[in-house]
N, C-alpha and C positions, 0 to 999 in steps of 0.2 A: 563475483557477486551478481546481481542483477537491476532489473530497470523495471520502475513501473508506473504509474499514475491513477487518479481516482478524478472522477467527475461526478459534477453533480448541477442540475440546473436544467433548462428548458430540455424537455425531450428531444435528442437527435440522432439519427442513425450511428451507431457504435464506425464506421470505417470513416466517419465528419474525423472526429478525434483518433481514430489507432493509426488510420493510411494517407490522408490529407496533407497535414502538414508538413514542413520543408525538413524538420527533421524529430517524424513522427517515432510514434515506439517500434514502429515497425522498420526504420529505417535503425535506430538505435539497438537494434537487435544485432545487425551486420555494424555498424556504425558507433557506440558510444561514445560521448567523449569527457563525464566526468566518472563512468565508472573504472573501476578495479581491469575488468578487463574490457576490450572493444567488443569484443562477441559475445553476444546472447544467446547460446541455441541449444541449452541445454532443455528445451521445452516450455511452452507459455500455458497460457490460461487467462479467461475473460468473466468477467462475475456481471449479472446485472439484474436489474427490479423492473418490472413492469407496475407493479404496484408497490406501494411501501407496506403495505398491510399483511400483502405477500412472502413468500423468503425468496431469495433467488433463485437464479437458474444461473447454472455452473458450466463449462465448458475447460476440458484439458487435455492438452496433449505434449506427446515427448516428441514430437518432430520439431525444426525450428521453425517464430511464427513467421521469419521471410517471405519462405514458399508455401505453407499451409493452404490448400486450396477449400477446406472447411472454413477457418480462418475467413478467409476475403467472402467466402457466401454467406453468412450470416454477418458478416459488419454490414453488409449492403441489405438485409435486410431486417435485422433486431434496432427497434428504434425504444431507448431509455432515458430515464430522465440523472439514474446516480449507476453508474459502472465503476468497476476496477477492473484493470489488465496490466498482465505482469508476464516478464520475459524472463525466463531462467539461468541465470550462470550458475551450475553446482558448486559450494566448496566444500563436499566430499563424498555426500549420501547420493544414493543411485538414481541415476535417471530411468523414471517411472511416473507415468500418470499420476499416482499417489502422492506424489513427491512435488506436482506441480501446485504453483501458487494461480487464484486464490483458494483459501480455505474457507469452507461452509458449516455452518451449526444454526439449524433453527432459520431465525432472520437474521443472524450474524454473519458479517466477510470478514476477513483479514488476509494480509498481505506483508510480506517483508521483505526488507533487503538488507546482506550485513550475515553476520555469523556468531553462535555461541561458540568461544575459542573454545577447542580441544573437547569439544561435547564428547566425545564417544568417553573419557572421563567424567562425566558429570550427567551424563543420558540417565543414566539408573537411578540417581537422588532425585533426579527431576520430574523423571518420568511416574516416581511412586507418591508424588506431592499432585498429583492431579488427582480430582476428584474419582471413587472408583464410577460413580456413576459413569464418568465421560469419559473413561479409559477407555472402553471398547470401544468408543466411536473413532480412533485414532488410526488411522488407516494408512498413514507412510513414516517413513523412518527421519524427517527433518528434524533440525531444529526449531525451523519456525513454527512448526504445525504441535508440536510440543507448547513453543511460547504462547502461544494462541487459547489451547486447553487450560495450561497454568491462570492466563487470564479470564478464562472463564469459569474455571475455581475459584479464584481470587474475587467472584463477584462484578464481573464485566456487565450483567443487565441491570444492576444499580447503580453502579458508579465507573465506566469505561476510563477516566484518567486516574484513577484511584487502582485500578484490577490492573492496568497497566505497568503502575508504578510497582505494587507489590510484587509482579512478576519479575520488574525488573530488578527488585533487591533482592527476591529469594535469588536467582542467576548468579549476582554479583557476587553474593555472600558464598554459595556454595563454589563457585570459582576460586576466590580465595580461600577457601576453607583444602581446597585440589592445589591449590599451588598456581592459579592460575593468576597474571597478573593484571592484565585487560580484559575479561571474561565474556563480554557484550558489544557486538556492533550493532546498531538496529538504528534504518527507517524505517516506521512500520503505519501503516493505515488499516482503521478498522472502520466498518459501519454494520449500523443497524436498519440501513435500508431509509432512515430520513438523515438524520447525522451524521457527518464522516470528521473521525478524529485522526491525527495523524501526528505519530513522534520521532524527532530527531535525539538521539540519546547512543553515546558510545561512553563505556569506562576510561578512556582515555582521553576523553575530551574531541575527540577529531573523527567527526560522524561522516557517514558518506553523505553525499550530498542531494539536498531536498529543495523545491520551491513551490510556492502558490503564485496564480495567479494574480494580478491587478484586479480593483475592481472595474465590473463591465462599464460603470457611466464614465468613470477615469478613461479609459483606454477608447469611447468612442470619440470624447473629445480630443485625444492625441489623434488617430486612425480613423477621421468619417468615411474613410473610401471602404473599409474593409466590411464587405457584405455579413462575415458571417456577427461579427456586433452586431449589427441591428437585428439579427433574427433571433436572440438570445435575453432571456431576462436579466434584471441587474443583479439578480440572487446568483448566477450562472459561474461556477469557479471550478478552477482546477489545480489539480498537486500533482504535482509532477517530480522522479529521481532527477532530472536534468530538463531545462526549458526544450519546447517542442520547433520554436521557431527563433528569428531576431528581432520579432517586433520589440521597435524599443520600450520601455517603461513596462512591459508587460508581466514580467516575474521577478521575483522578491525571496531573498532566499530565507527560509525558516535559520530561525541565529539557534545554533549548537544549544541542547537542554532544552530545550520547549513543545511547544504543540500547540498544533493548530484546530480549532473549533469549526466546522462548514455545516449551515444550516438555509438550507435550501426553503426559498417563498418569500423572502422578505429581504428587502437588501436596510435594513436599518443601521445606522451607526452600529457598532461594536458587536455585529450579530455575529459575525466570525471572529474571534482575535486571535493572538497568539498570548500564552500562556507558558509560564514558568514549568520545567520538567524536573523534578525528584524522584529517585526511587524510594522504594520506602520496603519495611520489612510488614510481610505478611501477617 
């Protein structure tokens, strides 16, 4: 499977969050410890906004991102306010730039972790449910970047937890329809460059593992020693496949079926919550 995370909040240099911490993604690339497997290197990739008005600017490679020495030069120099980076373990499709997460449309990201079971069965129904417009923009042979189109057929620029869910029952349904019996693993984070959604959702009930951060006023009154709180707004949050350190009180795990809301500017009550996850048929 793989490891990834998404931020969003005070502008900071990309290598604050991918190389800093005691056990960053970059460390979790050689290191995991709640994924499938310890090793990440099947290739990464880095997404990020300078502006939100903007679409991103995309970054990918099939090397691992341990030693990538592009990698460490631009984290030390691309400073963002909402990124994704994501570490690749294949489970089956070729290691290929094309292949690496994240995926871009427009001002859309997305990202996954997890696997359609037995897709090379199920590629061809799925793949003729995307819209034809967006077909040719399909540039690698994953599942994810497949799940990704379906959702942006499905209507992802008016309703992101609705285009979501629909993907996820067209999947389900043709899995079973294949014989398949768990047909969906998926952590999956999308944004549109202000918002970042992010869903915990497997057919079997037993998702890979996902968490948010605390929020930032909660955690400077646990941690006033720790510098980088104070230089970060209260809006300031992160999601993570596995926490990046052990500060205690710091992460919260997303409960299996749900999804999480991150909107960045305002830290008001309820401004992020978690929400109920249903698929639904398209």
């Amino acid at each position: 499977m793989c490891r990834w995370l998404a931020y969003s909040g005070t502008p900071v240099l990309l290598e604050t969050i991918l190389y800093r911490p005691r056990h960053s993604l970059i460390d979790q690339s050689l290191h995991a410890r709640l994924g499938v497997e310890t090793t990440n290197g099947d290739g990464f990739g880095v997404g990020w906004y300078a502006d939100a008005r903007d679409g991103p600017g995309v970054i990918r490679d099939v090397s691992p991102a341990w030693n990538n020495r592009n990698l460490r030069e631009i984290a030390s120099h691309v400073r963002s306010p909402l990124f994704f980076a994501h570490i690749r373990a294949s489970t089956g499709t070729a290691v290929q730039q094309t292949n690496c997460h994240p995926f871009r449309h427009g001002r859309w990201m997305w990202m996954h972790n997890g696997a359609i079971t037995d897709f090379h069965r199920l590629r061809r129904d799925l793949a003729l449910a995307v819209d034809p417009v967006l077909f040719s923009q399909i540039e690698g042979s994953t599942d994810s970047e497949i799940m990704f189109f379906l959702a942006l057929t499905f209507g992802l620029d008016q309703d992101p937890p609705g285009a979501v869910a629909r993907m996820t029952g067209l999947v389900e349904r043709l899995g079973r329809e294949h014989g398949v019996r768990f047909p969906l693993q998926m952590t999956v984070a999308v944004t549109d460059g202000e918002r970042t959604w992010a869903f915990r959702h497997s057919s079997e009930g037993n998702s890979r593992s996902l968490f948010f951060s605390s929020r930032v006023e909660t955690l400077r009154k646990l941690h006033p020693d720790v510098t980088f709180l104070q230089e970060v707004s209260d809006g300031t949050r992160l999601i993570v496949s596995e926490p990046l350190g052990d500060l205690p009180g710091a992460w919260n795990e997303v409960p299996e079926g749900s999804y999480l809301v991150v909107h960045p500017g305002t830290d008001e009550p309820g401004r992020d919550h978690l929400r109920a996850f249903t698929p639904a048929e398209p």
